[in-house]
Structure formats: C-alpha cells, structure tokens
FILUMFI-869104 format. One line per 3 residues: number of its first residue (from 1); their letters; for each residue x, y, z of C-alpha. Coordinates in steps of 0.1 Angstrom, whole numbers. Layout:
<rs>
NUM) A) X Y Z  ...
</rs>
This chain:
<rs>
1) XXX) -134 818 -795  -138 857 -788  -130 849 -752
4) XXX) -97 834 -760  -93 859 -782  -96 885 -759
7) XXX) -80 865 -728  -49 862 -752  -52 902 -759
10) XXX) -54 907 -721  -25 883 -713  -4 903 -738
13) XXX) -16 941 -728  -5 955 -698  -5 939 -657
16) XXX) -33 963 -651  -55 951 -680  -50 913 -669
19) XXX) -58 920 -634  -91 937 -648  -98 907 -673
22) XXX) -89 880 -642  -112 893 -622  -142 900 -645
25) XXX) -147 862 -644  -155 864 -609  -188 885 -602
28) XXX) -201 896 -567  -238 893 -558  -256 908 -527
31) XXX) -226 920 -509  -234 934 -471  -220 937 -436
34) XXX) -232 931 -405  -246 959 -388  -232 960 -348
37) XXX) -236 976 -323  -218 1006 -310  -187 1000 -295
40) XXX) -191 964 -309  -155 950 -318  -161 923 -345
43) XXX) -187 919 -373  -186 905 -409  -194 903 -445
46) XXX) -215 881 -466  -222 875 -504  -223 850 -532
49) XXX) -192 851 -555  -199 834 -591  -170 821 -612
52) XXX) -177 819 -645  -148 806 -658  -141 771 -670
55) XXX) -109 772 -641  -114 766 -603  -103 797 -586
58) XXX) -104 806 -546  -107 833 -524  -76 839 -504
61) XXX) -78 868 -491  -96 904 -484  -93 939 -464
64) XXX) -108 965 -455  -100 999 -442  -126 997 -411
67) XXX) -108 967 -396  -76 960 -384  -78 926 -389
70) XXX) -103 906 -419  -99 870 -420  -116 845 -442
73) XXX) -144 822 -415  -162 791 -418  -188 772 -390
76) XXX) -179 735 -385  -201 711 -368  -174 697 -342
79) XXX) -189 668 -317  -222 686 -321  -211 721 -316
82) XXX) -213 746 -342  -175 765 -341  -161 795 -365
85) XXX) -125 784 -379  -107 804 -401  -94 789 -433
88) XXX) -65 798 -452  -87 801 -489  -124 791 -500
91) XXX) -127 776 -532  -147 787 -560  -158 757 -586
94) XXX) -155 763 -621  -184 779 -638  -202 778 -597
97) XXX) -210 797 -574  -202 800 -530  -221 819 -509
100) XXX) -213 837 -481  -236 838 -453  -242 831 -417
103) XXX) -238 800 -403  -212 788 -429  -185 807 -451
106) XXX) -184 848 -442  -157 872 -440  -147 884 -407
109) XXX) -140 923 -399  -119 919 -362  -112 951 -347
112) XXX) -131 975 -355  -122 1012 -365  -155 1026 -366
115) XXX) -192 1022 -356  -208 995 -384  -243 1013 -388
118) XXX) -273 1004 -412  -274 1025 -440  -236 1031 -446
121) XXX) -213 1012 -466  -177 1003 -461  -147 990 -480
124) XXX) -137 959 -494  -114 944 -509  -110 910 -523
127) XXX) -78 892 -534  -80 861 -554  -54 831 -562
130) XXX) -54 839 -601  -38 871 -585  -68 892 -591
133) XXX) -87 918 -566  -118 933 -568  -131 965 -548
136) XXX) -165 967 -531  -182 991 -509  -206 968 -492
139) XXX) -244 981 -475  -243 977 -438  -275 962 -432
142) XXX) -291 944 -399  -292 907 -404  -310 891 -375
145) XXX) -331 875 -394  -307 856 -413  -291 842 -383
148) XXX) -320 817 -377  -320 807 -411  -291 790 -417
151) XXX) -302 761 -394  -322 745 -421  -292 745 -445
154) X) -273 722 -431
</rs>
C-alpha cells in the first residue's frame, strides 16, 4: 500500500523524481573492474544487480567516461568452445537477482582512455529499460582469481 502510494506520488512529481524512484528498485552489489595492465586496451566490470520489484526489468545499456566503447557481454558454450557475444539487454527477473562475473554476463570497457589500476575507481553508468540510470564509481580490483572460478558454475 505505501509503495503504491509513493510510486503514484513519484509518477505524478517531477521526471527527475521518477527516474530516482525507478531506479531505487534496482540495487547494485559488489560493483568492480578489472584491473589491466598498462597499455592494456580492453577490460570489464562485474556485479550483481537485485530487482526488487514485482516487474521484470533489464539492463540495456551503460558507459563510462574511461572507455570509448562499453558493451553489455555474455560467454556462450558454442560446439564446446567458450565465446564472448555481446547482447543487446540482460534481463533482470522480478523480485531476482543477475550477477555479473567472469565467465558469463560482464560489462565490457573497449578502448581504453586510461591505465585501469588497483586501487582507483572509475565511472559508471547504467541505463535501464524502465528508462532509469544509476551512477557508480566502481573499485578497480585484480581478479585472477575469479577467472578459474567460474568453471564450476556452469
């Protein structure tokens, strides 16, 4: 009741007051780039994006100032082979969750501007199909680790 309430509030106040409520039902969790590098050209961004509302929403988009390209990635198992595709939105379930990390969904950063080194953070920003965005600054960590991992996900 209060959420349709204020849903109905947000719907009536101003654009910038529904983009804000949009976007609130879709929280970001453990958001990080990939470390590279110097001189390194690509790298990307992973992290597990939570909708919490009772509507299917995806991910079409997001930017950053420190590429000159982002595109939305995925790993597909074709004839045995592990390939990155990119894919035009990824959908997040109702009231569930999608993560973000290697070996399966990621954002990639494609041309880089700068040097992606551990212990800065860069830009983000996100841009959602209920016409929503939300801005990050995202830890640039080392992830080797993580790369072996996602073999027993599958």
């Amino acid at each position: 009741m209060i959420k349709t309430l204020i849903s109905r509030a947000c719907i009536i106040g101003t654009l910038g007051l529904t983009a804000i409520h949009a976007s609130a039902d879709v929280t970001i969790e453990n958001p990080y780039a990939r470390a590279v590098p110097p001189g390194q050209v690509n790298s990307a961004s992973f992290m597990v994006i939570h909708n919490t509302d009772s509507k299917a929403v995806s991910l079409l988009s997001a930017s950053s100032s420190v590429a000159e390209t982002v595109e939305l990635h995925n790993h597909i198992n074709e004839d045995g082979i592990m390939k990155m595709r990119q894919v035009d939105q990824i959908k997040l379930p109702a009231e569930g969750k999608v993560s973000l990390q290697p070996g399966g969904y990621h954002v990639m950063l494609i041309g880089l501007k700068q040097d992606l080194v551990e212990g800065t953070e860069i830009d983000m920003t996100l841009t959602f199909s209920d016409g929503s965005n939300q801005q990050l600054m995202l830890p640039v960590q080392k992830i080797m680790a993580g790369m072996t991992e996602h073999k027993h996900h599958h």
